[in-house]
Backbone atoms as SQL, in Angstrom:
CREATE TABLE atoms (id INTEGER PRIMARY KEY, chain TEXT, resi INTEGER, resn TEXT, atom TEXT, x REAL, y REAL, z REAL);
INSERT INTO atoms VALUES
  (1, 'A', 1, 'UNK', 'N', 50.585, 48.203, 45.854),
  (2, 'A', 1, 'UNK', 'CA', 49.541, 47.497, 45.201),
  (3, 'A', 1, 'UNK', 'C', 49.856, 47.317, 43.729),
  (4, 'A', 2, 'UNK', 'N', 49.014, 45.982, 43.177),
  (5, 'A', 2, 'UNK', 'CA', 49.820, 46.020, 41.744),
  (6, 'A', 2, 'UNK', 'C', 48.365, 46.241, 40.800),
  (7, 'A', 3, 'UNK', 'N', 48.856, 47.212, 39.866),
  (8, 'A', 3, 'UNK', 'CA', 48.009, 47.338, 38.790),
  (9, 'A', 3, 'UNK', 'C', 47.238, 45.913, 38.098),
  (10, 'A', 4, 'UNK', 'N', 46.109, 46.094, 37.948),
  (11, 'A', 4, 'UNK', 'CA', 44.951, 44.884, 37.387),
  (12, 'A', 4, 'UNK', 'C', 45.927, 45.466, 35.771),
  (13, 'A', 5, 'UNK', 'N', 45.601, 44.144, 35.145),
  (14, 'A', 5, 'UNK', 'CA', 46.256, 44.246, 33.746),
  (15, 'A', 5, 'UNK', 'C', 45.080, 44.009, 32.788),
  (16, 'A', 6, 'UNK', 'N', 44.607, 44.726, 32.554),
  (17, 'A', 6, 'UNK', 'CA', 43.555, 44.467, 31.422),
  (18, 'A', 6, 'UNK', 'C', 43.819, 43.738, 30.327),
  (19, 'A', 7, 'UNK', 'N', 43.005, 42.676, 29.679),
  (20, 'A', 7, 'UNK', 'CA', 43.213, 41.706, 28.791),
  (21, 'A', 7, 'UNK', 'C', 42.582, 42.689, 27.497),
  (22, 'A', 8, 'UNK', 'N', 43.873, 42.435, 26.695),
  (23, 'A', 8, 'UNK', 'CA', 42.662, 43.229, 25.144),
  (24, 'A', 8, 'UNK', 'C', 42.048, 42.173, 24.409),
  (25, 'A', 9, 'UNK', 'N', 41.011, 42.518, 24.005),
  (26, 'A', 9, 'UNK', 'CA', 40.225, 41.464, 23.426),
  (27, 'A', 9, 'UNK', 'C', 40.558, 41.410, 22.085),
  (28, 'A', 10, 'UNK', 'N', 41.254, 40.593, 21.029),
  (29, 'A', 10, 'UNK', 'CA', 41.895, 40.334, 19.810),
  (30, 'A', 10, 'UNK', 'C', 40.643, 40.711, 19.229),
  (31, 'A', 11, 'UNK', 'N', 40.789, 40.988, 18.312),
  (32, 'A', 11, 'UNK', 'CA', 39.462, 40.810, 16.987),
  (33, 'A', 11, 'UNK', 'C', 40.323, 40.464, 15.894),
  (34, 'A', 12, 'UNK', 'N', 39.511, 39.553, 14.973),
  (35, 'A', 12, 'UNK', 'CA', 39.919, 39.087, 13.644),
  (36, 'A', 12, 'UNK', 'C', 39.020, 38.499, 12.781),
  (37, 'A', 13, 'UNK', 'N', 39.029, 38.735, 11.749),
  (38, 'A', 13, 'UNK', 'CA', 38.419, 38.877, 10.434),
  (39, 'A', 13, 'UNK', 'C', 37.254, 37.430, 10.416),
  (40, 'A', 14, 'UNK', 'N', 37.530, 36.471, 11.870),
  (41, 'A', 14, 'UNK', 'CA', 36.715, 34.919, 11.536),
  (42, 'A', 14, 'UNK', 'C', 35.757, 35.517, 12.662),
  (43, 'A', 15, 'UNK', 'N', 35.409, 36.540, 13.325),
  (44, 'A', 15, 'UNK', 'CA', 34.423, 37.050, 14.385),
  (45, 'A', 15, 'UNK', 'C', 32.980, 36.946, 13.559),
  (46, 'A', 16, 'UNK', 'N', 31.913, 35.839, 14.186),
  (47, 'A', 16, 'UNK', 'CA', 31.134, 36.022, 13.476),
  (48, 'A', 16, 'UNK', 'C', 30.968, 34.550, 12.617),
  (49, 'A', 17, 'UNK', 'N', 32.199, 34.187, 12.318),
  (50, 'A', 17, 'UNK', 'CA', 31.527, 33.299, 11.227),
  (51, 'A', 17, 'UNK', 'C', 30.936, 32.012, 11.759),
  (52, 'A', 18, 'UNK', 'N', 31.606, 31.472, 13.020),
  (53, 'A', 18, 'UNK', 'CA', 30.315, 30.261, 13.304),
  (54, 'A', 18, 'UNK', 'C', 28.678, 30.848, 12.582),
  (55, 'A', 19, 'UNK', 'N', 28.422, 32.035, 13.387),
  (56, 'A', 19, 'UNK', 'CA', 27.082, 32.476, 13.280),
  (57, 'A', 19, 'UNK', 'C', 26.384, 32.018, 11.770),
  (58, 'A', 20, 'UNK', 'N', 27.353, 33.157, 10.743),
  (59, 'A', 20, 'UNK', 'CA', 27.036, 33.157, 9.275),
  (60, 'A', 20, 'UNK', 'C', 26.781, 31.570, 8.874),
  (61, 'A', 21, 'UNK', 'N', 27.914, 30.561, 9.205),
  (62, 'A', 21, 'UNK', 'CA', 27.859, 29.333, 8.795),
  (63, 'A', 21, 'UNK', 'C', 26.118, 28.458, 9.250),
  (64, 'A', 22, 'UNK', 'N', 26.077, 28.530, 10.635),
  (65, 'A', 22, 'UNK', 'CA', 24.666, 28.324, 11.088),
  (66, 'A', 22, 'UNK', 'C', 23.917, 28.636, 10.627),
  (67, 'A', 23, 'UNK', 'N', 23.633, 30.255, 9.950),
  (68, 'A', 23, 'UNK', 'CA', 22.396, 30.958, 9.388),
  (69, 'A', 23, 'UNK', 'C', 22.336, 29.768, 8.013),
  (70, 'A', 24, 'UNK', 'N', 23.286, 29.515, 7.566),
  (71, 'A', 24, 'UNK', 'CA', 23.261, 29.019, 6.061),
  (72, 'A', 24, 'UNK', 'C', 22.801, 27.648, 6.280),
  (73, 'A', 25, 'UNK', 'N', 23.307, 26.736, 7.174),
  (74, 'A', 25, 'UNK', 'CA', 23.320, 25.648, 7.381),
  (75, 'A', 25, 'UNK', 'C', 21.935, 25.199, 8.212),
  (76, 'A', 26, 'UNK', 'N', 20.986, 25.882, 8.647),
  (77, 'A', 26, 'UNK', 'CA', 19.747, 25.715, 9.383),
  (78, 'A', 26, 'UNK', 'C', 18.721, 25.556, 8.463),
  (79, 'A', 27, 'UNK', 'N', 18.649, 26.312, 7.512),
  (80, 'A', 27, 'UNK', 'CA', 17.188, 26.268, 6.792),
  (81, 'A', 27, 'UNK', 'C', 17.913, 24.919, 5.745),
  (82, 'A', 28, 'UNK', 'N', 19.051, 24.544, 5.654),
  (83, 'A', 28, 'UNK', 'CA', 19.245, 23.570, 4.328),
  (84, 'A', 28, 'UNK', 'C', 19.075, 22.050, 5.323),
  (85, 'A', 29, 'UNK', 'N', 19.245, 21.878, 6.684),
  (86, 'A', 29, 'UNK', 'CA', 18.748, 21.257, 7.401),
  (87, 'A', 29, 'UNK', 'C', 17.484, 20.905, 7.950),
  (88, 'A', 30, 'UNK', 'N', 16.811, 21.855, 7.747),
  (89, 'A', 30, 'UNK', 'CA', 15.107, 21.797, 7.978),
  (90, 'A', 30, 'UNK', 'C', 14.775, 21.414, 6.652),
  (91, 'A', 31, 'UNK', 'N', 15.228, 21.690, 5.571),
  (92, 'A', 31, 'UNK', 'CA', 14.748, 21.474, 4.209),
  (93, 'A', 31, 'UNK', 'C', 14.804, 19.559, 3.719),
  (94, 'A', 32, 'UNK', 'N', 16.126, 19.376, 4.475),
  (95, 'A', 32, 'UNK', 'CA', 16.110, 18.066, 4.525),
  (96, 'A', 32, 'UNK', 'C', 14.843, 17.457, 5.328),
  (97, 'A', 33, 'UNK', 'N', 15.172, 17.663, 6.715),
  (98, 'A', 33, 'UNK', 'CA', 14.165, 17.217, 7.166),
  (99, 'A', 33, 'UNK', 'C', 12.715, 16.972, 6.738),
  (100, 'A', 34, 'UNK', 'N', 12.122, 18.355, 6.049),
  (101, 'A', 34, 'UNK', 'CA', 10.821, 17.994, 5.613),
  (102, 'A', 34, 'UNK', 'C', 10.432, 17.118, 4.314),
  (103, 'A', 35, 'UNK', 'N', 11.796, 16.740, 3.587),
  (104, 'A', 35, 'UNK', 'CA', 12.193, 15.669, 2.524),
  (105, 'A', 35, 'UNK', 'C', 12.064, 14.484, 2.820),
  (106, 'A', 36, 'UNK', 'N', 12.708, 14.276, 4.149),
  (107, 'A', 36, 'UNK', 'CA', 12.368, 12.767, 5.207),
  (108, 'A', 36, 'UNK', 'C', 11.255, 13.247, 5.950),
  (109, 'A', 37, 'UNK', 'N', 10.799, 13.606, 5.740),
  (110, 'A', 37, 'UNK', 'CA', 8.982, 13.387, 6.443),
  (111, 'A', 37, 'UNK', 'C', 7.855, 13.324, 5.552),
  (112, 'A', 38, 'UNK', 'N', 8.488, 13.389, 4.087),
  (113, 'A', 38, 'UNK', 'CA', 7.199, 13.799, 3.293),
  (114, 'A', 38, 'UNK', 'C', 8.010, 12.311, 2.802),
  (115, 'A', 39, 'UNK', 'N', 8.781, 12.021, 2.576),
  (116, 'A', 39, 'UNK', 'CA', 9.150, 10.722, 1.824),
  (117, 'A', 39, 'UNK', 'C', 8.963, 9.165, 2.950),
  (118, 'A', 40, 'UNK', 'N', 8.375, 9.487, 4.290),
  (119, 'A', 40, 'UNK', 'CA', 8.343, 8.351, 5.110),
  (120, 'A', 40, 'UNK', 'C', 6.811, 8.430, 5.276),
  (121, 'A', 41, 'UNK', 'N', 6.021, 9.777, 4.977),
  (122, 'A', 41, 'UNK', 'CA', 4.384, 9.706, 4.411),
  (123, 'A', 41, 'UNK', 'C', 4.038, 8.989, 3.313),
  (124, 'A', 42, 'UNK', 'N', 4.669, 9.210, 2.113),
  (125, 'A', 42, 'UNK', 'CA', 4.587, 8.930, 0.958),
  (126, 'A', 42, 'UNK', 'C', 4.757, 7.165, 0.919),
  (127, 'A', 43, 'UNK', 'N', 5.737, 7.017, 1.814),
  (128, 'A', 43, 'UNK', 'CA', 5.646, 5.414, 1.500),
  (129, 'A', 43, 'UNK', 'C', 4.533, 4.556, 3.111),
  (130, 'A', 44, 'UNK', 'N', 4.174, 5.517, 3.921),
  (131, 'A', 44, 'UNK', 'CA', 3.234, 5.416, 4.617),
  (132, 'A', 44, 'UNK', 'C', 1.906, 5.070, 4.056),
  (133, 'A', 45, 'UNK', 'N', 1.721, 5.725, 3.209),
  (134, 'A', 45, 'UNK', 'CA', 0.262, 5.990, 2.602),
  (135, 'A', 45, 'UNK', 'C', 0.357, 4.741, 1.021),
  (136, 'A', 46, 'UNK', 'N', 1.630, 4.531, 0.717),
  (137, 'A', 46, 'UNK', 'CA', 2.117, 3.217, 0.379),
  (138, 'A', 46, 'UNK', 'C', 1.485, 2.265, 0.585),
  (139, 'A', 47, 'UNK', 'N', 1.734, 1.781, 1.749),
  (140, 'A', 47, 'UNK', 'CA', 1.316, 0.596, 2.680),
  (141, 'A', 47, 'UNK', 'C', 0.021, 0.799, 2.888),
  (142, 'A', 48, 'UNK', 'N', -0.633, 1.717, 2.871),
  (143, 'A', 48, 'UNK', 'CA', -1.899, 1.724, 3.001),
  (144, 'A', 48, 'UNK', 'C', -2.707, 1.232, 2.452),
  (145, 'A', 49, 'UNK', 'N', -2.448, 2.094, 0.721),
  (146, 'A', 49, 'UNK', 'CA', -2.743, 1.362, -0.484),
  (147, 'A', 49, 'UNK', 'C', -3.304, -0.281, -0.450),
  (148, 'A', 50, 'UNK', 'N', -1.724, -0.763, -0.187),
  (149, 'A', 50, 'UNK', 'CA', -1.446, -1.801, -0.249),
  (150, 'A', 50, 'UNK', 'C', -2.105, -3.085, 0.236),
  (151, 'A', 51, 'UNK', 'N', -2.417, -2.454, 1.254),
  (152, 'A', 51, 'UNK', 'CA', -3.612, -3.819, 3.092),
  (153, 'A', 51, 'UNK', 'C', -4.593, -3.120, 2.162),
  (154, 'A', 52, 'UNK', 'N', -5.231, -2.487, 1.469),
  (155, 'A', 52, 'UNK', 'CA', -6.289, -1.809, 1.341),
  (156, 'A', 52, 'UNK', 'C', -6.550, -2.712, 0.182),
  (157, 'A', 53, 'UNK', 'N', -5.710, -2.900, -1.016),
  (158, 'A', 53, 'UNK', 'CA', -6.184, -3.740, -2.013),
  (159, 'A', 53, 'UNK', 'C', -6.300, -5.258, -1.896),
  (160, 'A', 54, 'UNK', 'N', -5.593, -5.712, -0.868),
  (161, 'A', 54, 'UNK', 'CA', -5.822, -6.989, -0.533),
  (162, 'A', 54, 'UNK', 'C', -7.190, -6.999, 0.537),
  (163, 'A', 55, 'UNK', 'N', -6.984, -6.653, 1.262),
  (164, 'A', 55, 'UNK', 'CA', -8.497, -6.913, 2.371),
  (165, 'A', 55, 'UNK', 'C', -9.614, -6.727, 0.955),
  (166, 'A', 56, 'UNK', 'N', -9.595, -5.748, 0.251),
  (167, 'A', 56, 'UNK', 'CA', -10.988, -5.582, -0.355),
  (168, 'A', 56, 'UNK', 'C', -11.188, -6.683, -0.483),
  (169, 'A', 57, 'UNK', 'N', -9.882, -7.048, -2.131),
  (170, 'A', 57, 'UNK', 'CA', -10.070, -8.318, -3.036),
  (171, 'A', 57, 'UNK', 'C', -10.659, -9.704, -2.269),
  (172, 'A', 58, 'UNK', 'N', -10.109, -9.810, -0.946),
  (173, 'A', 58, 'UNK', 'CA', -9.968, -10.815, -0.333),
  (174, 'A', 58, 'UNK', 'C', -11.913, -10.875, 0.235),
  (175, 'A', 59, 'UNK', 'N', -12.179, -9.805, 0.540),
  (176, 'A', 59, 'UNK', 'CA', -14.034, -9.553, 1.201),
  (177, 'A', 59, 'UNK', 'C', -14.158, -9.821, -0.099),
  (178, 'A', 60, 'UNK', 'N', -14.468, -9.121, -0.833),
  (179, 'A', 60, 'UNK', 'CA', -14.849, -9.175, -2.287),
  (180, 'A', 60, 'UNK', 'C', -15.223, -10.736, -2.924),
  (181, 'A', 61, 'UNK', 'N', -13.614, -11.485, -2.805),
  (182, 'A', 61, 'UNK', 'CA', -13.890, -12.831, -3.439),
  (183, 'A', 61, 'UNK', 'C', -14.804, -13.236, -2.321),
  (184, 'A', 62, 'UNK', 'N', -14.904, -13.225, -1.183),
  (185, 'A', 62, 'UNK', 'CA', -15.867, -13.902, -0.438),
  (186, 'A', 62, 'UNK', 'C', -17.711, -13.728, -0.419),
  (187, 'A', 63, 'UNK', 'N', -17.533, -12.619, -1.119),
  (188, 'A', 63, 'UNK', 'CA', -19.060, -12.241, -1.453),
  (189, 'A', 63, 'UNK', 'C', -19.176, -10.855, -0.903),
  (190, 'A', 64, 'UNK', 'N', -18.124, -10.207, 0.056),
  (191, 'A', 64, 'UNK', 'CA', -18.886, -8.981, 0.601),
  (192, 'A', 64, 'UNK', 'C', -18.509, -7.909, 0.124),
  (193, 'A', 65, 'UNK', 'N', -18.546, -7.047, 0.412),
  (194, 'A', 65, 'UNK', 'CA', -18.589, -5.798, -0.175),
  (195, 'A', 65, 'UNK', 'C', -17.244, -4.816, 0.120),
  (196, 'A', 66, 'UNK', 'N', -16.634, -5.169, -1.246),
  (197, 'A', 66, 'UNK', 'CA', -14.698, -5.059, -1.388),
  (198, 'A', 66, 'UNK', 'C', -14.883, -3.340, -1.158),
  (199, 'A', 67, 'UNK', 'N', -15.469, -2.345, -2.045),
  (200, 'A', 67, 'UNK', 'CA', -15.340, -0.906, -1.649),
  (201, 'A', 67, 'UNK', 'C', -15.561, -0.519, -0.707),
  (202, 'A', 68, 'UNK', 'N', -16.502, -0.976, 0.658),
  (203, 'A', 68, 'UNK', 'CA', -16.067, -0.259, 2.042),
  (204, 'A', 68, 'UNK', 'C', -14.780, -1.396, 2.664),
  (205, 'A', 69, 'UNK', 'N', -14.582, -2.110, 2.204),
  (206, 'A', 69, 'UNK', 'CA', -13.660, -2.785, 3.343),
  (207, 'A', 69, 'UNK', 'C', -12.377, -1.664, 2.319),
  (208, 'A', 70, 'UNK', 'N', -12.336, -1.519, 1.094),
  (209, 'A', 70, 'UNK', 'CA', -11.256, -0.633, 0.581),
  (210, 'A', 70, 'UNK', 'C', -11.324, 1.054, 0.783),
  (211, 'A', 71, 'UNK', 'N', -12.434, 1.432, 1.018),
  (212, 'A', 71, 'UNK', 'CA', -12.405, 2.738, 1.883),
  (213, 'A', 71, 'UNK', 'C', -12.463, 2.677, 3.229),
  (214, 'A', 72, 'UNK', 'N', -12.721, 1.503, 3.824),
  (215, 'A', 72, 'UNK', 'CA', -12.619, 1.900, 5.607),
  (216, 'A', 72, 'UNK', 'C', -10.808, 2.208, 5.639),
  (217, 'A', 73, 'UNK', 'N', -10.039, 1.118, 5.033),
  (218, 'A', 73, 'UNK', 'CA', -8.777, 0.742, 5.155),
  (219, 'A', 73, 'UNK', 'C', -7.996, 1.981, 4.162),
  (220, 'A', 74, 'UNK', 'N', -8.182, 1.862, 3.180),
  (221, 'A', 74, 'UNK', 'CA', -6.911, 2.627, 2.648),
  (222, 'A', 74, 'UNK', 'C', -7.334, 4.173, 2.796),
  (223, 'A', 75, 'UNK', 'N', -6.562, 4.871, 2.733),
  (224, 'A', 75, 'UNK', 'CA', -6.105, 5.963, 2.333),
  (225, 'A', 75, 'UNK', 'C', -7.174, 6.735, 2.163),
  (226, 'A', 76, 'UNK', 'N', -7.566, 8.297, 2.944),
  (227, 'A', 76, 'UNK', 'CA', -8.855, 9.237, 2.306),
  (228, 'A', 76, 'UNK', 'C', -8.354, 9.934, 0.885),
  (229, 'A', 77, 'UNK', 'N', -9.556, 9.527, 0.358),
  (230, 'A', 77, 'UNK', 'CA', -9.156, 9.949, -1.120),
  (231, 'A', 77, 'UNK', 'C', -8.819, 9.164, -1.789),
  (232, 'A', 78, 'UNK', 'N', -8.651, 8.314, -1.858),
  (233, 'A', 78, 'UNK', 'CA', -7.986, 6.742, -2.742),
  (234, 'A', 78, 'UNK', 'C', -9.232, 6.520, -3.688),
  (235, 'A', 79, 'UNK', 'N', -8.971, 6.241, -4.876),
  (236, 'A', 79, 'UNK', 'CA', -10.060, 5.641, -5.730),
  (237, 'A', 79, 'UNK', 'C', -10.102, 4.749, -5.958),
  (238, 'A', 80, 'UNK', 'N', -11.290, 3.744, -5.725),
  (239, 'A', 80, 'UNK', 'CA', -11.148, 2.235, -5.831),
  (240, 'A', 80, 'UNK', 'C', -11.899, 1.947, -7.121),
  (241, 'A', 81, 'UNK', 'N', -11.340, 1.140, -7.806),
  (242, 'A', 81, 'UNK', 'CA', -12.079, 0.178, -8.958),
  (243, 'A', 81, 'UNK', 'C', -12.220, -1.550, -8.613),
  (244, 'A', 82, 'UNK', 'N', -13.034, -2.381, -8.836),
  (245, 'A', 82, 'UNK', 'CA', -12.755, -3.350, -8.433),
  (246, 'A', 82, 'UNK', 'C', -13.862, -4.018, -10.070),
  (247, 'A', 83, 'UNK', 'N', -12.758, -4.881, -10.187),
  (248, 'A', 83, 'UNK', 'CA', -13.603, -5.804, -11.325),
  (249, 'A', 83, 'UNK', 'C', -13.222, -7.025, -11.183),
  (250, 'A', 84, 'UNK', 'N', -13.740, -8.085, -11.454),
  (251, 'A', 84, 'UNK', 'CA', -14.142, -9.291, -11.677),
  (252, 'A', 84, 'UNK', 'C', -14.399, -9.993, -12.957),
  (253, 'A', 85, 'UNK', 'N', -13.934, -11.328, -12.969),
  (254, 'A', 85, 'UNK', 'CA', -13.800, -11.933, -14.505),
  (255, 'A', 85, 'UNK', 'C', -13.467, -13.171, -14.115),
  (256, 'A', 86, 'UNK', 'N', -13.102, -14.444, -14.999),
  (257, 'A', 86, 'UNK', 'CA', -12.552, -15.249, -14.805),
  (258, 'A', 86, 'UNK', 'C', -12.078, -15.899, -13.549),
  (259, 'A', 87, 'UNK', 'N', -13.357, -15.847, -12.948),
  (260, 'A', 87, 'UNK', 'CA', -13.056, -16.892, -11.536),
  (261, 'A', 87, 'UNK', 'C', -12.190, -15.608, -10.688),
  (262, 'A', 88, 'UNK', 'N', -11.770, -14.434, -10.484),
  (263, 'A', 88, 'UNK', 'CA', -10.965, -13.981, -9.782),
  (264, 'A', 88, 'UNK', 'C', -11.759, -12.384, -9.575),
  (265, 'A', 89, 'UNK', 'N', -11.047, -11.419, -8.771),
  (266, 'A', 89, 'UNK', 'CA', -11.691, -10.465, -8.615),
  (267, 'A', 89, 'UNK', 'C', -10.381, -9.538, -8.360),
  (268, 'A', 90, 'UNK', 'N', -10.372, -8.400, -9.345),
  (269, 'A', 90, 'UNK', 'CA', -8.903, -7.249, -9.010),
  (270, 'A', 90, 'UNK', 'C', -9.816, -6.376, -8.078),
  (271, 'A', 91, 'UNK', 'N', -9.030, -5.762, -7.392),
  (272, 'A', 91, 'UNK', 'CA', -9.050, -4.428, -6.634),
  (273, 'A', 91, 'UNK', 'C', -7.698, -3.846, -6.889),
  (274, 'A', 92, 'UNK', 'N', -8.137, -2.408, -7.622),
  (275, 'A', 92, 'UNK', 'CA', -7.049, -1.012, -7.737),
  (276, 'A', 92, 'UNK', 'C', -7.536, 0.290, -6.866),
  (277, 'A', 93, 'UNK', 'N', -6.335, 0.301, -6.127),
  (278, 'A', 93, 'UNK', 'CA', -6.533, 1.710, -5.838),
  (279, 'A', 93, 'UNK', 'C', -5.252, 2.794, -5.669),
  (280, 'A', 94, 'UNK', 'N', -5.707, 3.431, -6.061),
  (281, 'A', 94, 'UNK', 'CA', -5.329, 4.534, -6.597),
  (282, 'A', 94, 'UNK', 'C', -5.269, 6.199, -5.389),
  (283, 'A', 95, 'UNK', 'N', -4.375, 7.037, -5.061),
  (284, 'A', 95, 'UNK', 'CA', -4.581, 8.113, -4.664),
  (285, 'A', 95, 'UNK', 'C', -3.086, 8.975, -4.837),
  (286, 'A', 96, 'UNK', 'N', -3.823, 10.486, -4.520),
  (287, 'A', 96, 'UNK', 'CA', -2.362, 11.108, -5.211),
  (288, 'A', 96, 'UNK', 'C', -1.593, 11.810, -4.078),
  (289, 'A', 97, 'UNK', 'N', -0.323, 11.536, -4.038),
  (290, 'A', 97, 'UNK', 'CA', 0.014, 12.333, -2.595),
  (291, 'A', 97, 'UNK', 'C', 0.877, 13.141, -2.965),
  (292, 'A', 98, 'UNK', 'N', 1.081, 14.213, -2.060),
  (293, 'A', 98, 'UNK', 'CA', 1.612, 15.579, -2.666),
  (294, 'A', 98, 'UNK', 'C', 2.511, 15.932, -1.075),
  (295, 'A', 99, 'UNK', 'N', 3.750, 14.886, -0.842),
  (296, 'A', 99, 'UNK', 'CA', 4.402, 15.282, 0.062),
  (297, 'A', 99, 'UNK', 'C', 5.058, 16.558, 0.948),
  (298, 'A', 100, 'UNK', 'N', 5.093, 17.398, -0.228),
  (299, 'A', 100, 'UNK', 'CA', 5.643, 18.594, -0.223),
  (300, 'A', 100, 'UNK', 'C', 4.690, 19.979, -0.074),
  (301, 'A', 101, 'UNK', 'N', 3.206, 19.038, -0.120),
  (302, 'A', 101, 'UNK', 'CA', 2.269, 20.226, -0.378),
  (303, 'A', 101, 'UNK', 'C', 1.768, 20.259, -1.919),
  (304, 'A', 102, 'UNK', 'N', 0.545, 20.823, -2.295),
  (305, 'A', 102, 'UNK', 'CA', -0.036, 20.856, -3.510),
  (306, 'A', 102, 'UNK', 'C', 0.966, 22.019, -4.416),
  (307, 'A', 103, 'UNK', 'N', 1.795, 22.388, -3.927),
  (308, 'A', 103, 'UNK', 'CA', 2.292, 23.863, -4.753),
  (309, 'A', 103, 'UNK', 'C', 3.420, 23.087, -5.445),
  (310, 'A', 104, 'UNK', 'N', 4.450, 22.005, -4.836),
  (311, 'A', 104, 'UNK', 'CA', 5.069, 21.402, -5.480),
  (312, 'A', 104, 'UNK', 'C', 5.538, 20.108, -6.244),
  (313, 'A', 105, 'UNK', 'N', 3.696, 19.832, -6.482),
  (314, 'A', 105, 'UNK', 'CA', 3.256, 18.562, -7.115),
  (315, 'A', 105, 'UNK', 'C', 3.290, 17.411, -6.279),
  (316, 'A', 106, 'UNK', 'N', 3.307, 16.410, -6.743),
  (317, 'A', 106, 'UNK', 'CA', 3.431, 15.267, -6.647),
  (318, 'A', 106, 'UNK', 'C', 3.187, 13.957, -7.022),
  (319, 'A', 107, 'UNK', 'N', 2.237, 12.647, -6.823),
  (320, 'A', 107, 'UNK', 'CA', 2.316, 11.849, -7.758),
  (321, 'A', 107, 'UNK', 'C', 1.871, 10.656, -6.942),
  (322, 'A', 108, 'UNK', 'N', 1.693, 9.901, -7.919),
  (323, 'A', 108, 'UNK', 'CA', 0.633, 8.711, -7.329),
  (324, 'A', 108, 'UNK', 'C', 0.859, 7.568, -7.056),
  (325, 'A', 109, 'UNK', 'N', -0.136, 6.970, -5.683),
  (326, 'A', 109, 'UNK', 'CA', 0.181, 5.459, -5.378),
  (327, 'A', 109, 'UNK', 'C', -0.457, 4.783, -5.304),
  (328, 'A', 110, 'UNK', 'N', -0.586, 4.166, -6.093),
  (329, 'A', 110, 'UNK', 'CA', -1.319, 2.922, -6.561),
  (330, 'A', 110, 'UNK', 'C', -0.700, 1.701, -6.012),
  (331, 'A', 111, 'UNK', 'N', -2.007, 0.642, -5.765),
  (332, 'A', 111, 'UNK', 'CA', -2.094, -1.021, -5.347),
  (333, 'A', 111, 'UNK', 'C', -2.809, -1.440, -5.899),
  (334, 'A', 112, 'UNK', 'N', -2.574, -2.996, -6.179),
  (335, 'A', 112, 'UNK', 'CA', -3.137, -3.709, -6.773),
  (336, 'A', 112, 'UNK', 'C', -3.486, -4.852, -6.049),
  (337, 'A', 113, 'UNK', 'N', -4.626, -5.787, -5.852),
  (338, 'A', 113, 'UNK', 'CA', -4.546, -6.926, -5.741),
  (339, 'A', 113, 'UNK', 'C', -5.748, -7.666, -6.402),
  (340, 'A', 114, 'UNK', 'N', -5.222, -9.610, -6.500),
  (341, 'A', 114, 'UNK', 'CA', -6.319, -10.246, -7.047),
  (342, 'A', 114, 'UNK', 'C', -6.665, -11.225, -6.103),
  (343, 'A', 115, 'UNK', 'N', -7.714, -11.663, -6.014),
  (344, 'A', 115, 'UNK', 'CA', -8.215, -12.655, -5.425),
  (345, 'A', 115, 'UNK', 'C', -8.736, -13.846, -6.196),
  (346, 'A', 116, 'UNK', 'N', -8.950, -14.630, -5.819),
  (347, 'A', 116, 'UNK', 'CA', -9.840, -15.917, -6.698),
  (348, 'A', 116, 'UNK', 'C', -11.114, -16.021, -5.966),
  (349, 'A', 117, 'UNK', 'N', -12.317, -16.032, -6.393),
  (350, 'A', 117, 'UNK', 'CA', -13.661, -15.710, -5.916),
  (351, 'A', 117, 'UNK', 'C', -14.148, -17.751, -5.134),
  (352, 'A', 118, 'UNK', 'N', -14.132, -17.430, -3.757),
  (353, 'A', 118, 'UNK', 'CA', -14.325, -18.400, -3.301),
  (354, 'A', 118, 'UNK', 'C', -15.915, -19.320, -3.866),
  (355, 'A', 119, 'UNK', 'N', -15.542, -20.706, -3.428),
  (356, 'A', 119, 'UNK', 'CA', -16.803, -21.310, -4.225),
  (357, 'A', 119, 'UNK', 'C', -17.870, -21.334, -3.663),
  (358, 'A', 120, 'UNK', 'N', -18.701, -20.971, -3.905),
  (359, 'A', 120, 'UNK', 'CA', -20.549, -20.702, -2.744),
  (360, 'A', 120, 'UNK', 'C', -19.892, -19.458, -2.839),
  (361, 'A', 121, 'UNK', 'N', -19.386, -18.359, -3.035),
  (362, 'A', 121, 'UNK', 'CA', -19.638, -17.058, -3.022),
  (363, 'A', 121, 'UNK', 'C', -21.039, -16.554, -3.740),
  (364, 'A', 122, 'UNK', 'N', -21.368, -15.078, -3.278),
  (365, 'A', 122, 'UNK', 'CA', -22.756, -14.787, -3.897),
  (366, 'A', 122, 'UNK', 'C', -22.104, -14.385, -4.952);
């Protein structure tokens, strides 16, 4: 009968390091990630703004009432101003988004739009 030959198992000084490399490389990958999720909110809430200052302006010049059509639509928390002058009517709004969470600031997005106040409006 012939002797089984046992295999020795090498060891060398790289045992381990996939692992180490992964440990390092996981949280700087999640870190990204939550960079592209707070930066595809941020321009989410963008666009929000945005339909939000036009629909008002646009009710608004027509006679109706631009601050709920600009709070149904934009953004919770958005501050609307809307003034009127010279045949036309602005809507601003304004809100602050904090992608990252309130602990590491953030900063604001503002829209603008104007309308021209239709004729027979109230």
């Amino acid at each position: 009968m012939m002797a089984r030959r046992r295999r020795a198992r090498r060891t060398s000084a790289d045992d381990g390091g996939v692992t180490a490399e992964f440990a390092v490389a996981l949280p700087a990958l999640l870190l990204m990630v939550t960079f592209a999720i707070g930066a595809v909110d941020a321009v989410l809430t963008k666009v929000q703004c945005v339909d939000a200052a036009r629909d008002a302006a646009l009710v608004a010049a027509r006679g109706g009432d631009g601050a709920a059509a600009a709070r149904t639509r934009g953004p919770t928390g958005a501050i609307v101003r809307i003034t009127s002058g010279d045949g036309t009517v602005r809507v601003s709004i304004a809100v602050r988004i904090t992608p990252l969470g309130s602990h590491f600031g953030g900063f604001d997005a503002t829209a603008t739009a104007v309308a021209t106040i239709e004729p027979g409006a109230p």
